[in-house]
Each structure stands twice: as structure tokens, then as C-alpha cells.
C-alpha positions as CSV (number, residue, x, y, z in Angstrom):
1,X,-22.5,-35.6,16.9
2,X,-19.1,-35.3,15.2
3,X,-21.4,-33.7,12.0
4,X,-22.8,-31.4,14.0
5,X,-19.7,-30.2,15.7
6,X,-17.8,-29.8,12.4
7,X,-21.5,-28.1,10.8
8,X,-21.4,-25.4,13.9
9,X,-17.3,-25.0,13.1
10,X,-18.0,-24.3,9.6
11,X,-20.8,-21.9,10.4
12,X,-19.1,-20.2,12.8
13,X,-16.2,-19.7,10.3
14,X,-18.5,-18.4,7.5
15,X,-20.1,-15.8,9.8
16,X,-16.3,-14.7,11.2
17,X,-15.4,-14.2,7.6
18,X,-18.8,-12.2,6.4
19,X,-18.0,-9.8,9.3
20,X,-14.7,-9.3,8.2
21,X,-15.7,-9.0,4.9
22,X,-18.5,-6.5,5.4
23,X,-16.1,-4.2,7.9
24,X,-14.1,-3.6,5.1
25,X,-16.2,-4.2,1.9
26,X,-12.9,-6.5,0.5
27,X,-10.8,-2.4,0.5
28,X,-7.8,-1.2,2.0
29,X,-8.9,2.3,3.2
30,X,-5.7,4.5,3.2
31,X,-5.2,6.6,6.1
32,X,-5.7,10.4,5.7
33,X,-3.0,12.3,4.0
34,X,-2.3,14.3,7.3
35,X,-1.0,11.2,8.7
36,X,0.6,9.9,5.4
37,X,4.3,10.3,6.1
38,X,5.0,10.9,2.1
39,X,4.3,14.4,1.4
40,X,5.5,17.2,-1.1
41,X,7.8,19.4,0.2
42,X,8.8,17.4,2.6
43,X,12.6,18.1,2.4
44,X,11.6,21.9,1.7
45,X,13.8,23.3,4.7
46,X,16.2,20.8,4.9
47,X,17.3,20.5,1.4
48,X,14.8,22.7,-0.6
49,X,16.7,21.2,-4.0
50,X,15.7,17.4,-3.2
51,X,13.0,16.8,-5.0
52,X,14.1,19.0,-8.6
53,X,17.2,16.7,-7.9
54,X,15.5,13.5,-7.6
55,X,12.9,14.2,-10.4
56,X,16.1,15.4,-12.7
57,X,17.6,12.0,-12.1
58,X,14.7,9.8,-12.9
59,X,13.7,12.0,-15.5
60,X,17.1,11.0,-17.2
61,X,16.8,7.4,-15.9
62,X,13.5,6.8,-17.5
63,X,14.8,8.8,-20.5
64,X,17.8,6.0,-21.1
65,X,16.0,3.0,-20.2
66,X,12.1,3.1,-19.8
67,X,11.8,0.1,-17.6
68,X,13.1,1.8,-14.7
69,X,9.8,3.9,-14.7
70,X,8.2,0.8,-14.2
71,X,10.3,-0.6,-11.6
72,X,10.6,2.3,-9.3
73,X,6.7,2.4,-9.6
74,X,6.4,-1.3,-8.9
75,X,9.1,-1.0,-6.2
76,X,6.9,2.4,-4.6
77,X,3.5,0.1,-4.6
78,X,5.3,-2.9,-3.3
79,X,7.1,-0.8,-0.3
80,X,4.1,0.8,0.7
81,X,1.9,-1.6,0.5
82,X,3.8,-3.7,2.2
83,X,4.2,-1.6,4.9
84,X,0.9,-0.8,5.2
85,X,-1.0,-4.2,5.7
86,X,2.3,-6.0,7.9
């Protein structure tokens, strides 16, 4: 009896899983940029220099030290992600 038990847990499992599985063919699918909250111009009224200033400074960042091209991209993926799935 105790087989059986654990062989109709185990199924039960498996089939929870494939429908998981199938819902979202193993993909994160992003919501639509409209509800994104990252856009460009996003500062356009409020400080219409922002983003030339930001893009000057980690123009001149990556220029000095490559890495940090890296690591603000690795720090962007890891923020958003993050954010996303929690």
C-alpha cells in the first residue's frame, strides 16, 4: 500500500511539473514595454539632460576601465531580473 501511495505522490508530482512546464515552455515572458517602467525619455521633462549626462559618465567610465561596462550590465540583468521573478 505504502508503494502505491508514494507511486501516486510521484505521479501526481510529475504531472504538476509538466503543467508548469508546458504554461511556460521553460521562458520568462517579459511584460509589454507599455507596462515596462524603464523607458527612453523617461526624465525628458523633468531633467531633459539625464540621460546625455548618464551616457557621458559611463562613456568615460568604460573608457578608463572596461570592466565597469561589464558590471553595470551584470548589475542591470541581475536587478531586473531579480525583480521580476520575486
Amino acid at each position: 500500500m505504502a508503494k502505491l501511495a508514494a507511486l501516486l505522490v510521484s505521479f501526481a508530482m510529475l504531472m504538476a511539473a509538466a503543467r508548469v512546464e508546458r504554461a511556460g515552455a521553460g521562458f520568462y515572458t517579459p511584460a509589454s514595454p507599455s507596462t515596462c517602467g524603464l523607458k527612453v525619455g523617461y526624465y525628458h521633462d523633468k531633467c531633459p539632460h539625464a540621460e546625455a549626462i548618464v551616457k557621458g559618465v559611463v562613456g568615460s567610465a568604460v573608457l578608463r576601465d572596461p570592466g565597469v561596462g561589464a558590471g553595470l550590465i551584470r548589475m542591470l540583468f541581475h536587478d531586473c531580473f531579480v525583480e521580476v521573478v520575486v
